[in-house]
N, C-alpha and C positions, 0 to 999 in steps of 0.2 A: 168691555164696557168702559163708555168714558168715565174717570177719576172725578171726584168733584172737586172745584178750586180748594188751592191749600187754605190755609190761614194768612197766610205768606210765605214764599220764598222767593231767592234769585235762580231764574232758572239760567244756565249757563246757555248760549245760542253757541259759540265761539271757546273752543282750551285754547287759553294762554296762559307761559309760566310769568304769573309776575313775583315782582320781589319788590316786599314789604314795601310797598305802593301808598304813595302818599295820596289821601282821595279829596277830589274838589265837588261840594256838593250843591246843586240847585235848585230851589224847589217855590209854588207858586208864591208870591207876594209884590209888593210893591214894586210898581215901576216892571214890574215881573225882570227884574234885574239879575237875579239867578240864574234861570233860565238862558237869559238872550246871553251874558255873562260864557256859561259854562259851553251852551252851543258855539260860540265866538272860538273859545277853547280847542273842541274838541275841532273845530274845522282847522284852526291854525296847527295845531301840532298832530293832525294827520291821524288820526285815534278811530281806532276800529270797535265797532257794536262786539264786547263780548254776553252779555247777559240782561235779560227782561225783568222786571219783579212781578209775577203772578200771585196774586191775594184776591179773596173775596169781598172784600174791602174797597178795593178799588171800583170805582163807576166806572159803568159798560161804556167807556168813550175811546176811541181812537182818534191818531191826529193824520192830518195830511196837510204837508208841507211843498209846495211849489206841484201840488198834483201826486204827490207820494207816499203812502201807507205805511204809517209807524206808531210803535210802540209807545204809550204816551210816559214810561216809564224806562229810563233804559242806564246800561252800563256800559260804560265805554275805558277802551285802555291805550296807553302810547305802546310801541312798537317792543321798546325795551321793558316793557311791563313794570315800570319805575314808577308812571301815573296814570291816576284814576280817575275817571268824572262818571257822577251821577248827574242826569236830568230828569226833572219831573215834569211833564208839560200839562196837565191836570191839576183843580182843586181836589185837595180829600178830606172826608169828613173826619172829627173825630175818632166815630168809633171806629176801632182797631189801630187807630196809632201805632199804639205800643208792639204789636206784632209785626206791621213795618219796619218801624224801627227797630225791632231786636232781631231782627232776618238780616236788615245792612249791617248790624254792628258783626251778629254772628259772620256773616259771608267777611267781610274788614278782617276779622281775626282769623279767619282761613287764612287767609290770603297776605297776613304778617302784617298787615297795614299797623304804623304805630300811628299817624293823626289823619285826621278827617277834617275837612276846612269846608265849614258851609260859607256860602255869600249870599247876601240877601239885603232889604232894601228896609227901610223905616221911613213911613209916608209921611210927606212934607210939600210945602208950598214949592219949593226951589231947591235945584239939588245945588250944595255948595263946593264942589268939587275937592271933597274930603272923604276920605275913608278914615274909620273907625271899628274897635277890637275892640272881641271881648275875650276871654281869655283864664287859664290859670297865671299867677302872679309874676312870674318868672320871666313869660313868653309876650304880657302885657309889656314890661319894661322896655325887650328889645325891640316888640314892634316900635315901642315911641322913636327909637332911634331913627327907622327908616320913613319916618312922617305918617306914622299910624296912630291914630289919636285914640286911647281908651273912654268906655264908654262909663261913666262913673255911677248910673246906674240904670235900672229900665226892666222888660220884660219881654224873654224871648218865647212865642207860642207857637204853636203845631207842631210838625214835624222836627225842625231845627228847633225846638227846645226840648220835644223828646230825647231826639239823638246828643243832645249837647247832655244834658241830664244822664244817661245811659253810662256817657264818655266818661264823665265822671264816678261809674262805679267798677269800670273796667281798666284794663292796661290800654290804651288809647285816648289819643289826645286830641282833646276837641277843641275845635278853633270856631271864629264868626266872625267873618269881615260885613260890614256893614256901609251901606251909605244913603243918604237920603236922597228922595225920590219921588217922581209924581206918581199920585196911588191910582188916578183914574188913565192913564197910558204909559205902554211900553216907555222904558226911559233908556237907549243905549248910551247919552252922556253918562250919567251913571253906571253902568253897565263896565264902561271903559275904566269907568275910575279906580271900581275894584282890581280890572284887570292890570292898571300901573299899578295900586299897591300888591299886586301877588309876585308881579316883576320885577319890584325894591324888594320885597321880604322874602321872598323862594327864587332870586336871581335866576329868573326866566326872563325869556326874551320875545312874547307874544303881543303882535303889532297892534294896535287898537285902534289904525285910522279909518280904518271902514264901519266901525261901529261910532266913529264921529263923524264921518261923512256919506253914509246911508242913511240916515234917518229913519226915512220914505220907505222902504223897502223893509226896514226890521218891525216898522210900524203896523205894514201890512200885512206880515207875515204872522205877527203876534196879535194884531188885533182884537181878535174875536174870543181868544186866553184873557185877553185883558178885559173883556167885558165881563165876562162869566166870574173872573175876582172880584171885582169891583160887586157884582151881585151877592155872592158868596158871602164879601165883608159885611154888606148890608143885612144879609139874611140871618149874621153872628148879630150881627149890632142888637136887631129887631127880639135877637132870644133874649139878651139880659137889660132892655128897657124897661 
């Protein structure tokens, strides 16, 4: 008899050994620059599907990308199981956050992860081609050095403020690179910008001229994610008017 959905967890698709895996996380908002961001990622450094997240929590949606059925949730690893990306290609509600969230951090602490890096976007007229940190004190300072501007102050919500919140009560280190972004379309300017500052601060070397010079193509590709945000904000907006 079929099981009914968990609460949450990651189901493994793929064993791979990794080690103590640095994780880059992206998940729906502005510019939906996480996203475009962390898929940019996972295509330049060759990163294989290990793991789904299945909760009941999640809306019955699947995506399909250039004609091909996937997971709108998923885990991915480099070769040498050194890194990690999360994508989220889905709005999620509220309820059940928290057991999201405490399924990635639990699978993270399997798996030896000491930080987790979400990217994400803060909606704006114009992106200024700056990235910005948030941070514990320490790890704030040395970003400044590599032209990572701290965020002096503000409010991280959904997911990425669960999981950053969470970080904070465990042995793992939670990170948030940010940049500002247009909130009603995909933004890959934006998108690239994170990916220069993760290549100053984590001395990677992932190219970002097709996410400056596709436009077109990542537009289309995200489009219709991007609409269903932009509704999604409106539909938060419209609860606390």
């Amino acid at each position: 008899m079929q099981s009914e959905f968990p609460e949450a967890e990651v189901y493994e698709t793929k064993r791979m050994e990794l080690n103590s895996p640095i994780i880059f996380a992206g998940f729906v908002g502005a510019g939906l620059v996480g996203p475009v961001a962390i898929n940019h990622i996972i295509e330049k450094l060759e990163m294989e599907e290990i793991g789904l997240m299945r909760s009941k929590y999640l809306p019955p949606s699947t995506v399909f990308m250039r004609g091909r059925l996937r997971h709108p949730f998923r885990f991915y690893a480099n070769q040498k199981g050194t890194i990690c990306a999360i994508i989220c290609e889905i709005t999620l509600r509220m309820e059940g956050l928290y057991s999201l969230v405490s399924s990635i951090l639990d699978w993270a602490a399997m798996k030896g992860s000491k930080e987790i890096v979400i990217l994400d976007g803060v909606a704006s007229s114009e992106h200024d081609k700056k990235a910005y940190c948030a941070a514990e004190e320490d790890l704030v300072r040395t970003m400044a050095d590599k032209d990572i501007n701290m965020i002096p102050q503000g409010f991280i919500t959904g997911i990425p403020g669960g999981i950053l919140n969470e970080c904070l009560m465990r042995e793992i280190q939670g990170v948030t690179l940010l940049v500002k972004a247009n909130n009603t379309a995909p933004d890959s300017a934006a998108a690239a910008t994170l990916i220069e500052a993760l290549n100053r601060f984590y001395e990677m070397e992932i190219d970002t001229k097709e996410l400056q010079e596709d436009k077109d193509r990542i537009n289309s590709e995200f489009s219709e994610l991007s609409q269903k945000y932009v509704k999604h904000r409106e539909e938060i907006a419209g609860m606390y008017m």
